[in-house]
The first five atom37 places (N, CA, C, CB, O) and aatype in JSON, in Angstrom:
{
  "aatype": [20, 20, 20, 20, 20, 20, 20, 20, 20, 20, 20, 20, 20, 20, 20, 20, 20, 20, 20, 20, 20, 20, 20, 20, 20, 20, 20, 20, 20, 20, 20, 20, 20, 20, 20, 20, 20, 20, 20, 20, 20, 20, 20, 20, 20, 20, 20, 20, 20, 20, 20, 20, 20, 20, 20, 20, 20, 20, 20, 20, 20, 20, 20, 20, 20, 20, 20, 20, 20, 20, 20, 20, 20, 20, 20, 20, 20, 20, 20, 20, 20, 20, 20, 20, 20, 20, 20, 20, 20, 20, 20, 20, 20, 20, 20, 20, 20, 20, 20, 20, 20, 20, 20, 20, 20, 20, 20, 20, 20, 20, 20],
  "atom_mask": [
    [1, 1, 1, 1, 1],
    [1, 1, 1, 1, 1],
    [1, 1, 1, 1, 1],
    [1, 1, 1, 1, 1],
    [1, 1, 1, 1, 1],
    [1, 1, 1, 1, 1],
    [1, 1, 1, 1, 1],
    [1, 1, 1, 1, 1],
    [1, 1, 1, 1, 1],
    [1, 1, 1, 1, 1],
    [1, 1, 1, 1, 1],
    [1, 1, 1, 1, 1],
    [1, 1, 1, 1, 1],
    [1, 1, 1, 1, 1],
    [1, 1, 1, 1, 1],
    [1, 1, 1, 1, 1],
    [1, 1, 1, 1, 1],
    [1, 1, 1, 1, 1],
    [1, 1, 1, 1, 1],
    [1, 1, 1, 1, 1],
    [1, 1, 1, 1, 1],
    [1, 1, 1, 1, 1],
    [1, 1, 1, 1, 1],
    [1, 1, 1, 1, 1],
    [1, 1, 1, 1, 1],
    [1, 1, 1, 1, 1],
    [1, 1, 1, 1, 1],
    [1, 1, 1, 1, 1],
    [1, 1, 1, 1, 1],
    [1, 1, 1, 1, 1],
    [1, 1, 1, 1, 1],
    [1, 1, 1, 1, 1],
    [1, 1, 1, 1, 1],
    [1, 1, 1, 1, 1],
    [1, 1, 1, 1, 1],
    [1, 1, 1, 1, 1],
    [1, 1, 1, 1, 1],
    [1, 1, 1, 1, 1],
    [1, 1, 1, 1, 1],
    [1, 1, 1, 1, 1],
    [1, 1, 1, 1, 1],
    [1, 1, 1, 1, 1],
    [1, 1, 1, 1, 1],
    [1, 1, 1, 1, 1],
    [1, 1, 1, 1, 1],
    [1, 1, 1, 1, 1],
    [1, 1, 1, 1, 1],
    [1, 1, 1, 1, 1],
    [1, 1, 1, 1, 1],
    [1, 1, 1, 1, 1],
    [1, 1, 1, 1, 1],
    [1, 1, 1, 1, 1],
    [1, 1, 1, 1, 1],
    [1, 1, 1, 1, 1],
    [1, 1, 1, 1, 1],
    [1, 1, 1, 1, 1],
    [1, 1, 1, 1, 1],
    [1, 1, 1, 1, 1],
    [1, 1, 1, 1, 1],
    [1, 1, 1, 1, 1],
    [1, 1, 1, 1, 1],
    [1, 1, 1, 1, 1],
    [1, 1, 1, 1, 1],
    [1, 1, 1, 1, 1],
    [1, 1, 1, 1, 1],
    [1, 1, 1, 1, 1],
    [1, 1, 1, 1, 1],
    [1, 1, 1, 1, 1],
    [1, 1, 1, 1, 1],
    [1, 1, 1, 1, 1],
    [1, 1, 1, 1, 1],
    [1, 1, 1, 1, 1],
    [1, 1, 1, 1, 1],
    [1, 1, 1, 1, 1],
    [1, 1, 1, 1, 1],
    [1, 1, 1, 1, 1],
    [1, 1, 1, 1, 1],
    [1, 1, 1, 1, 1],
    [1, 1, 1, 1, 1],
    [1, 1, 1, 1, 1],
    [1, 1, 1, 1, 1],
    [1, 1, 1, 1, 1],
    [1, 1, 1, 1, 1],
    [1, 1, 1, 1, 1],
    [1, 1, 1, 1, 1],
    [1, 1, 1, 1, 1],
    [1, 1, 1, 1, 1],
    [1, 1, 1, 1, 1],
    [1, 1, 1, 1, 1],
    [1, 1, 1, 1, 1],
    [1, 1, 1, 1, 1],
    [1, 1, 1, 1, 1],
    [1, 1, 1, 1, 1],
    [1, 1, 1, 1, 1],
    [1, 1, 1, 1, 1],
    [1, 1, 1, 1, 1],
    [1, 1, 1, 1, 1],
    [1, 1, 1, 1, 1],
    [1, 1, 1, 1, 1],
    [1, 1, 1, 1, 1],
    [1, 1, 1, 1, 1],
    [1, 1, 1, 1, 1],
    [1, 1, 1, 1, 1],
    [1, 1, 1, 1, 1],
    [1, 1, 1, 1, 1],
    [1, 1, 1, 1, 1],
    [1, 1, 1, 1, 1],
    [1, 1, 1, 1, 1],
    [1, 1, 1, 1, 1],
    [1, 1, 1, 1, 1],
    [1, 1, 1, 1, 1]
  ],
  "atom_positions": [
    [[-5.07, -2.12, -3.14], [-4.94, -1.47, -1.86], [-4.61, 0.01, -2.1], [-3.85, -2.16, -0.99], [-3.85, 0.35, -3.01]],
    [[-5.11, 0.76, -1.37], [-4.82, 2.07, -1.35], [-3.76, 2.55, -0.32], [-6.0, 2.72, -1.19], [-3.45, 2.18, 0.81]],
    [[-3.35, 3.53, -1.15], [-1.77, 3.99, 0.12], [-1.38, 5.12, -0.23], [-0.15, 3.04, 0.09], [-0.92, 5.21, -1.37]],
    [[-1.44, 6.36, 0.61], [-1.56, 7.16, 0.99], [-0.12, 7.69, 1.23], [-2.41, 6.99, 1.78], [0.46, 7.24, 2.21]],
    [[0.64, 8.74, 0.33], [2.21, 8.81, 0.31], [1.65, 10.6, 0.44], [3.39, 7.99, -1.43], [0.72, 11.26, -0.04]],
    [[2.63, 10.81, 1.23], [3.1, 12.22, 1.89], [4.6, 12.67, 1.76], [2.82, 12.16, 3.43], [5.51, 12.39, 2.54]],
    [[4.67, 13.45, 0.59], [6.34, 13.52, 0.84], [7.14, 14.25, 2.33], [6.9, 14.52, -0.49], [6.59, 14.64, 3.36]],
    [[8.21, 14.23, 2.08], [9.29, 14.34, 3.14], [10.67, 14.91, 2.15], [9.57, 12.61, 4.01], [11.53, 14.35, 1.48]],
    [[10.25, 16.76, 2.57], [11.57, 16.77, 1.78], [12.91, 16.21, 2.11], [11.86, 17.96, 1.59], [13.17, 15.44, 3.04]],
    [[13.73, 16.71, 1.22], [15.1, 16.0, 1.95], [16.02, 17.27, 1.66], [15.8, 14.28, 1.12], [15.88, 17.93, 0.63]],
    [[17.15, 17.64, 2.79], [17.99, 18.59, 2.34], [18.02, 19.28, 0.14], [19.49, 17.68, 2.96], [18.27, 18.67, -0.9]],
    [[17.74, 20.28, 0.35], [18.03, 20.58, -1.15], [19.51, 21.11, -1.68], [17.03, 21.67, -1.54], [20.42, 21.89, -1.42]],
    [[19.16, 20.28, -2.44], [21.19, 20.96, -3.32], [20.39, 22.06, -4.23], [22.58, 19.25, -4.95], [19.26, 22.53, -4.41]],
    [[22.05, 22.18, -4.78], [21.76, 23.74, -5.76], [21.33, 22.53, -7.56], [24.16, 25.35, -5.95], [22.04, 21.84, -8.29]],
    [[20.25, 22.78, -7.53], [19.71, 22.11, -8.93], [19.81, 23.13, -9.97], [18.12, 21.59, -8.89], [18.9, 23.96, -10.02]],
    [[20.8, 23.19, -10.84], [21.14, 23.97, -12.12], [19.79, 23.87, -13.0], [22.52, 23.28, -12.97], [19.7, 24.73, -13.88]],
    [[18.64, 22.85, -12.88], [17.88, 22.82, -13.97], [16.37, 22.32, -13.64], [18.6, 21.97, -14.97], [15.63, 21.69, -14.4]],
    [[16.07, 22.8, -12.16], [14.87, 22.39, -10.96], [13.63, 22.56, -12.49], [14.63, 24.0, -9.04], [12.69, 21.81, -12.74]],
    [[14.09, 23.86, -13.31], [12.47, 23.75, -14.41], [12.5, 22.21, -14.94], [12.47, 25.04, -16.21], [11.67, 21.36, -14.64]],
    [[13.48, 22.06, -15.66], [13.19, 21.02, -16.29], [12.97, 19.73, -15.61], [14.04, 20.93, -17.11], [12.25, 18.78, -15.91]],
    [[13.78, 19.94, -14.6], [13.27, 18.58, -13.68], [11.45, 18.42, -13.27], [14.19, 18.73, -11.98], [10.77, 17.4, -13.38]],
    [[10.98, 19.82, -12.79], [9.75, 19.59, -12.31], [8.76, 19.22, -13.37], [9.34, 20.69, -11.61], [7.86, 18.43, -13.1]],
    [[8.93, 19.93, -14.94], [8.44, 19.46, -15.88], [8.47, 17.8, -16.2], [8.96, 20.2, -16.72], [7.37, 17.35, -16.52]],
    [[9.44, 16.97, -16.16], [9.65, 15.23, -16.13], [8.94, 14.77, -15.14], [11.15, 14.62, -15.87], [8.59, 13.59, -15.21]],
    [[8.44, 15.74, -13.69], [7.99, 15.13, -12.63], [6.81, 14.75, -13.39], [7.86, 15.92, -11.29], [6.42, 13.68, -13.86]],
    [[6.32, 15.96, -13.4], [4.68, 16.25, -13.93], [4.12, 15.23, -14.9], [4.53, 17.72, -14.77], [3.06, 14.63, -14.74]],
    [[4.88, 15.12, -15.84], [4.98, 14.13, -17.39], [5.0, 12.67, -16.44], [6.9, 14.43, -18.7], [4.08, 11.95, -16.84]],
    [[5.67, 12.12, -15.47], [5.64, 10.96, -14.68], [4.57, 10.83, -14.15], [6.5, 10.85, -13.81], [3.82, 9.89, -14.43]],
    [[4.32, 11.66, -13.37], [3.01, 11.55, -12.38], [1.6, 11.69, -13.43], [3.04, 13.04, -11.04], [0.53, 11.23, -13.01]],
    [[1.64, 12.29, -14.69], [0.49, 11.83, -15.61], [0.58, 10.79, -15.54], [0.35, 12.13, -16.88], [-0.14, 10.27, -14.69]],
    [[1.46, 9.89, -16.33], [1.42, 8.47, -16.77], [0.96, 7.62, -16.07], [2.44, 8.0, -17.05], [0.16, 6.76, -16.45]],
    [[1.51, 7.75, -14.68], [1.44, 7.26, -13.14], [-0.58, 7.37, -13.05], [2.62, 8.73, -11.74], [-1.17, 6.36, -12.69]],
    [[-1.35, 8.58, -13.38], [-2.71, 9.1, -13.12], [-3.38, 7.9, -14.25], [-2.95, 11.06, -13.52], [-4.3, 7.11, -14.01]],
    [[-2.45, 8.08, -15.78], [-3.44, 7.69, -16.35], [-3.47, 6.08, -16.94], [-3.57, 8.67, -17.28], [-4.0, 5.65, -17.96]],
    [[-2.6, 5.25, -15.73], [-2.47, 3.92, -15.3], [-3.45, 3.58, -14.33], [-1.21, 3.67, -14.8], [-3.93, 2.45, -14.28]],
    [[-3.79, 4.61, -13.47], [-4.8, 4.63, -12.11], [-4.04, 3.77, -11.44], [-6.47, 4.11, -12.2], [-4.43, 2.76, -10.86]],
    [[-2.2, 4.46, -11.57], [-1.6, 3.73, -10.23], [-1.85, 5.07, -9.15], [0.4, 3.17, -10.41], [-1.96, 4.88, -7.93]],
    [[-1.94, 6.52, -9.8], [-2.23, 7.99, -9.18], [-3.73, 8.05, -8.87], [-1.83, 9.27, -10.27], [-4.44, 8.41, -9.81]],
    [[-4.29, 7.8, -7.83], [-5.78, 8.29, -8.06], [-5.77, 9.83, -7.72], [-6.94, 7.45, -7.04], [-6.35, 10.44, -8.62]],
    [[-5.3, 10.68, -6.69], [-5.25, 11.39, -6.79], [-4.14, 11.59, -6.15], [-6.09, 11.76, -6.74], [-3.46, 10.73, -5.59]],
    [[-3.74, 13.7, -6.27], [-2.53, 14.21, -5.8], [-2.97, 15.52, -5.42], [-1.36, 14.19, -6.79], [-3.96, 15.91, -6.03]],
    [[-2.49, 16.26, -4.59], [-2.47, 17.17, -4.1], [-1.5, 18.0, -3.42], [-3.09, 16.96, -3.7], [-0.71, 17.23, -2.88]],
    [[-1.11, 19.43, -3.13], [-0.34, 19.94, -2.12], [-1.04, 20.34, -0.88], [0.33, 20.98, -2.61], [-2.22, 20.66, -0.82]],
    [[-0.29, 20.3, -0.01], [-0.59, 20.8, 1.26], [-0.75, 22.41, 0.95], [0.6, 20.37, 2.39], [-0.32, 22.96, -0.07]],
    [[-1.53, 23.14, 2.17], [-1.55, 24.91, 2.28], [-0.39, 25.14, 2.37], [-2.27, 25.7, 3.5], [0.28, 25.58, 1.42]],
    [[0.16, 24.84, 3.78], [1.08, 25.09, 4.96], [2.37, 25.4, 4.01], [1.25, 23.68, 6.17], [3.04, 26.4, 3.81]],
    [[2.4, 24.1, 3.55], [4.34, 24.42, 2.75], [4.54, 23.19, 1.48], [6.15, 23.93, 4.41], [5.61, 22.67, 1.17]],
    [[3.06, 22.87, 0.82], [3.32, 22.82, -0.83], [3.9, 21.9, -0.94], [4.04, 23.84, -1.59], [4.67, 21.75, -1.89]],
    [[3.62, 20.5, 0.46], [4.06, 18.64, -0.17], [2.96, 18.31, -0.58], [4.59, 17.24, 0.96], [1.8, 18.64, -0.39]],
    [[3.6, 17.47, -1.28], [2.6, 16.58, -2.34], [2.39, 15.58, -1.56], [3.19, 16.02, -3.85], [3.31, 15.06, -0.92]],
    [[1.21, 15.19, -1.49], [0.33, 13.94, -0.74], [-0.73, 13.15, -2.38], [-1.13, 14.97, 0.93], [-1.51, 13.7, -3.16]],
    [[-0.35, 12.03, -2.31], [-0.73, 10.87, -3.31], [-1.36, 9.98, -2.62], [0.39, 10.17, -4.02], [-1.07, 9.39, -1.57]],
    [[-2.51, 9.92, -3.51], [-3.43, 8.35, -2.95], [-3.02, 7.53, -4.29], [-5.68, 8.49, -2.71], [-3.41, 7.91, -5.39]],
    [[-2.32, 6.52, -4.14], [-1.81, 5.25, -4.88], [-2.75, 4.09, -4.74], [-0.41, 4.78, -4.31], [-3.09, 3.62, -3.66]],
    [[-3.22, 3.59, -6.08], [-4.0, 2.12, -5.72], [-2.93, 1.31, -6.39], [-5.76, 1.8, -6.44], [-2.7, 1.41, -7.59]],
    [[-2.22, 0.4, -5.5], [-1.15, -0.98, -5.9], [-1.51, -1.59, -4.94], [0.56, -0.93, -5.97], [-2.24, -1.24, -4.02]],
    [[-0.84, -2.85, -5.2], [-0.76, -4.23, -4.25], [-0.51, -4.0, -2.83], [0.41, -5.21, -4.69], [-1.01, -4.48, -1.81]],
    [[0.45, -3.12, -3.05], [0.71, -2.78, -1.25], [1.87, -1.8, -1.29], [1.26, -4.34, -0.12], [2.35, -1.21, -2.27]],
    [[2.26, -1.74, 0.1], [4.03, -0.79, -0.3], [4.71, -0.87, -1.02], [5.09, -0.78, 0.34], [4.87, -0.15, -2.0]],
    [[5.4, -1.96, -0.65], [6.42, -1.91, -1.99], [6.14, -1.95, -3.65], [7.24, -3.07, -1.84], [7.09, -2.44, -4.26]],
    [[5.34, -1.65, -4.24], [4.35, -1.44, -5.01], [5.01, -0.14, -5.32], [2.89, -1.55, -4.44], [6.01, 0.26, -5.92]],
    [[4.03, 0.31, -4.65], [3.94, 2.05, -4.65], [5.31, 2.64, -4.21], [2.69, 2.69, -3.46], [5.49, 3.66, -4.88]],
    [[6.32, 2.44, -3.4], [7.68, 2.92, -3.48], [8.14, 2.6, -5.11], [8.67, 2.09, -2.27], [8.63, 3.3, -5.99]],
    [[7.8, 1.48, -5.06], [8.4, 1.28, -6.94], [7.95, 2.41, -7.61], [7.65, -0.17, -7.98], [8.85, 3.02, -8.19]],
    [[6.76, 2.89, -7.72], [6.56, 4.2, -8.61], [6.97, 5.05, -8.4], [5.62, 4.67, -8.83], [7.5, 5.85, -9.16]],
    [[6.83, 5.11, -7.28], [7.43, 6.81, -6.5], [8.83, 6.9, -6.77], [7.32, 7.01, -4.54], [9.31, 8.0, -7.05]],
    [[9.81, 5.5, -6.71], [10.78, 5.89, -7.03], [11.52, 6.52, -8.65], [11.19, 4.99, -6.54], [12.57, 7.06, -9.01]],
    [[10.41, 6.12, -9.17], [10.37, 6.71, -10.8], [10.01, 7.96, -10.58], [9.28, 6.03, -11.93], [10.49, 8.48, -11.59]],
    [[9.54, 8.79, -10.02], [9.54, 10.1, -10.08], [10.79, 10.9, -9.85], [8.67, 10.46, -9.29], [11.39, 10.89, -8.78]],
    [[11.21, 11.71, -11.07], [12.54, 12.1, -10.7], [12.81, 12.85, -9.48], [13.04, 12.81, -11.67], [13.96, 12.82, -9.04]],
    [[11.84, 13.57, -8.83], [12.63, 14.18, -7.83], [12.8, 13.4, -6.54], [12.08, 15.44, -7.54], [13.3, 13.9, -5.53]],
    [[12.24, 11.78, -6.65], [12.94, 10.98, -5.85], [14.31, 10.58, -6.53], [12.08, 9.82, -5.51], [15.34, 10.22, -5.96]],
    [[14.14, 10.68, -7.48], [15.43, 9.62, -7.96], [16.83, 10.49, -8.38], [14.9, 8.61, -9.52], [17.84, 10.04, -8.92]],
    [[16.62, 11.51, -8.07], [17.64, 13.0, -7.74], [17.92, 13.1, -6.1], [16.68, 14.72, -8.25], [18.74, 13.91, -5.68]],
    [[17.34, 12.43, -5.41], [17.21, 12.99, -3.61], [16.89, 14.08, -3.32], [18.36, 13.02, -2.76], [17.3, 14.62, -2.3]],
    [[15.99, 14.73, -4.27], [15.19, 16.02, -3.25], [14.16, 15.63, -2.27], [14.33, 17.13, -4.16], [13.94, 16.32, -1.28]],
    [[13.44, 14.4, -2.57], [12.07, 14.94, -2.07], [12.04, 12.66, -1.41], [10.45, 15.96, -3.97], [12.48, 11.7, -2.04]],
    [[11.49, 12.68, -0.31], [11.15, 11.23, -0.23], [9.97, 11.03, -0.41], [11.43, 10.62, 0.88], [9.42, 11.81, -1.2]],
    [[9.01, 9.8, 0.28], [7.99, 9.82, 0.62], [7.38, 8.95, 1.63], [7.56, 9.82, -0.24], [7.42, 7.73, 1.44]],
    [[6.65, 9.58, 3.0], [6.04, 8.52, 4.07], [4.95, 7.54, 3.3], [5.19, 9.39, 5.4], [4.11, 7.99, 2.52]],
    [[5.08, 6.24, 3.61], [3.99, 5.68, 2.88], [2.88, 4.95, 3.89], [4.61, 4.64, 1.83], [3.22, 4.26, 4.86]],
    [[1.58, 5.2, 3.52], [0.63, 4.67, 4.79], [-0.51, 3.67, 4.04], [-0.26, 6.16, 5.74], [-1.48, 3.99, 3.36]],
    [[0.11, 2.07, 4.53], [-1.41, 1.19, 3.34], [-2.58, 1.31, 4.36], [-1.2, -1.09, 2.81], [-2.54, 1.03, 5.56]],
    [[-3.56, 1.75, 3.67], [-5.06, 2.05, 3.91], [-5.92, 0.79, 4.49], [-5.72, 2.52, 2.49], [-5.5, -0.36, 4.39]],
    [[-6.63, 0.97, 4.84], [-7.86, 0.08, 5.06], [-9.29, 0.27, 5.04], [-7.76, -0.32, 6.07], [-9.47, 1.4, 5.5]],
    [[-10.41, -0.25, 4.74], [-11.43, 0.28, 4.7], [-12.01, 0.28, 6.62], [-12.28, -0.59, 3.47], [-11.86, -0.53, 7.54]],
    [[-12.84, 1.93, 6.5], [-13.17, 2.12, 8.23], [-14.31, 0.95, 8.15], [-13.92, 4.03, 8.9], [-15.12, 0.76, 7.25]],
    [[-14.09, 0.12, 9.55], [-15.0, -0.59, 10.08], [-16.03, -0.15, 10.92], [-14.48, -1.36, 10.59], [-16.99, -0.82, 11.3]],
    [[-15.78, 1.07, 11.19], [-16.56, 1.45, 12.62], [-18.3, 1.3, 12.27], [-16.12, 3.36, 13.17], [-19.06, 1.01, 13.2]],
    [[-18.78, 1.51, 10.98], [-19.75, 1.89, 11.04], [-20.95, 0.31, 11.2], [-19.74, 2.9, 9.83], [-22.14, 0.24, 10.92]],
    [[-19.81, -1.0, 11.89], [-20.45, -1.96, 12.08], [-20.86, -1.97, 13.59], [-19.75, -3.02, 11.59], [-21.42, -2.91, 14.17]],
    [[-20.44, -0.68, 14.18], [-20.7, -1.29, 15.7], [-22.22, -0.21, 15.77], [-19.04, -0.89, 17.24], [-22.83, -0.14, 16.84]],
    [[-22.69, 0.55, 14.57], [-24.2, 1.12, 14.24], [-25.47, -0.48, 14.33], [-24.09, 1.98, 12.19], [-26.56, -0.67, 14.87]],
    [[-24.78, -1.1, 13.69], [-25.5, -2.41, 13.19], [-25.47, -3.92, 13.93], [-24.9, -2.65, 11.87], [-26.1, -4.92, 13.59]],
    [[-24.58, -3.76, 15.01], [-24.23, -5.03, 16.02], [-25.88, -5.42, 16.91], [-22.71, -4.39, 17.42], [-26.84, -4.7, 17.2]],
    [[-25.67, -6.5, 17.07], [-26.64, -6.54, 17.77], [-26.83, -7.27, 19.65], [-27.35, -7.15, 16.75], [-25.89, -8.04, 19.86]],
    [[-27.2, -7.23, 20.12], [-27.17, -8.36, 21.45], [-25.93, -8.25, 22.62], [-26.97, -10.01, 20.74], [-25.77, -7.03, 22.67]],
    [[-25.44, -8.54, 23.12], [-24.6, -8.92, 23.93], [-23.22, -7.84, 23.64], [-24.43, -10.52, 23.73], [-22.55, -7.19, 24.44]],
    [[-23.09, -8.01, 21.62], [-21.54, -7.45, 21.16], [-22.28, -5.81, 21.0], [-20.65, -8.37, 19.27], [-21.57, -4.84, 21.26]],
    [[-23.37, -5.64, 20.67], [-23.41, -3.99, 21.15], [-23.71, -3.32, 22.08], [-23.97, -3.34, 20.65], [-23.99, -2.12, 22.06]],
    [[-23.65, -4.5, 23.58], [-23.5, -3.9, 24.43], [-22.15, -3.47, 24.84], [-24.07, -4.41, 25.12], [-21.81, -2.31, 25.02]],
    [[-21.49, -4.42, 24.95], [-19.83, -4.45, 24.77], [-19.08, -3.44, 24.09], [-19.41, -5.58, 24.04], [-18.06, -2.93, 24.55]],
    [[-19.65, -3.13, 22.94], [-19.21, -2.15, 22.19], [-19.17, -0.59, 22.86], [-20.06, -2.24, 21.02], [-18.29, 0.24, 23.04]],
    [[-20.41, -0.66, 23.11], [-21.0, 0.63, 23.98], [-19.81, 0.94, 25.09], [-22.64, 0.2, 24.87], [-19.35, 2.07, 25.0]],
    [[-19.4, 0.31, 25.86], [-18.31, -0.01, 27.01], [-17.09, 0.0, 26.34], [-18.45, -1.44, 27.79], [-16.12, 0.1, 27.1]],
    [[-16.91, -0.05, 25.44], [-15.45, -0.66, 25.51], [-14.17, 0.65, 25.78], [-15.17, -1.54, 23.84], [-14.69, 1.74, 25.53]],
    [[-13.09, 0.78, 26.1], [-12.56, 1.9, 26.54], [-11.63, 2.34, 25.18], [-11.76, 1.65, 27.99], [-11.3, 1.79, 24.13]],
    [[-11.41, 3.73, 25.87], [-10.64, 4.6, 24.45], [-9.3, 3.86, 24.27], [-10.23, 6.54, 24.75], [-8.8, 3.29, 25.24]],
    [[-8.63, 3.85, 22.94], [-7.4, 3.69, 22.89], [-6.24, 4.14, 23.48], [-7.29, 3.8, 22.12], [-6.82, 4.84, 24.31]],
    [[-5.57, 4.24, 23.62], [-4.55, 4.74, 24.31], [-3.26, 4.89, 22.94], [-4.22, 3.61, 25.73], [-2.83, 4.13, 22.07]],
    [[-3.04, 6.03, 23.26], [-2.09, 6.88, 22.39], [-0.79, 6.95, 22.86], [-2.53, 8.26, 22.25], [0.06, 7.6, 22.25]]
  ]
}
């Protein structure tokens, strides 16, 4: 399953040694890549969180790794976690009879 983690900073303390910490991150999150529990990682433009696509079993899975990353396991940084699904939509292209008429009709979600 794929799952989709967005950090969430958390208040920052005064870190006497943030280099060396971010260096252990980095060294984690390889290991993490070259397990293909990391498929990929990235920062945001805006303000430079890290967003991870994780392939594990499910959440609690993937909190397990994340919590091995030291700057979770210091309390700087959390992470939102979102399990994926593959999009279905592109079956209501291919429906046929009665259910793609239905389809055609059916009303927007509500937010």
């Amino acid at each position: 399953m794929r799952i989709l983690a967005i950090e969430r900073e958390l208040p920052m303390p005064v870190h006497q040694n943030l280099h060396d910490l971010l260096h252990e991150e980095a060294a984690v999150v390889w290991e993490l890549q070259k397990q293909g529990i990391v498929r990929d990682i990235w920062f945001t433009t805006a303000d430079r969180r890290a967003v991870i696509m994780l392939e594990c079993p499910g959440a609690p899975a993937a909190r397990e790794h994340l919590n091995a990353l030291p700057l979770v396991r210091t309390g700087l940084i959390d992470f939102m976690l979102l399990e994926l699904t593959a999009y279905d939509g592109f079956e209501r292209l291919f429906a046929g009879g009665l259910e793609a008429a239905e389809l055609r009709h059916e009303e927007p979600p509500e937010y």
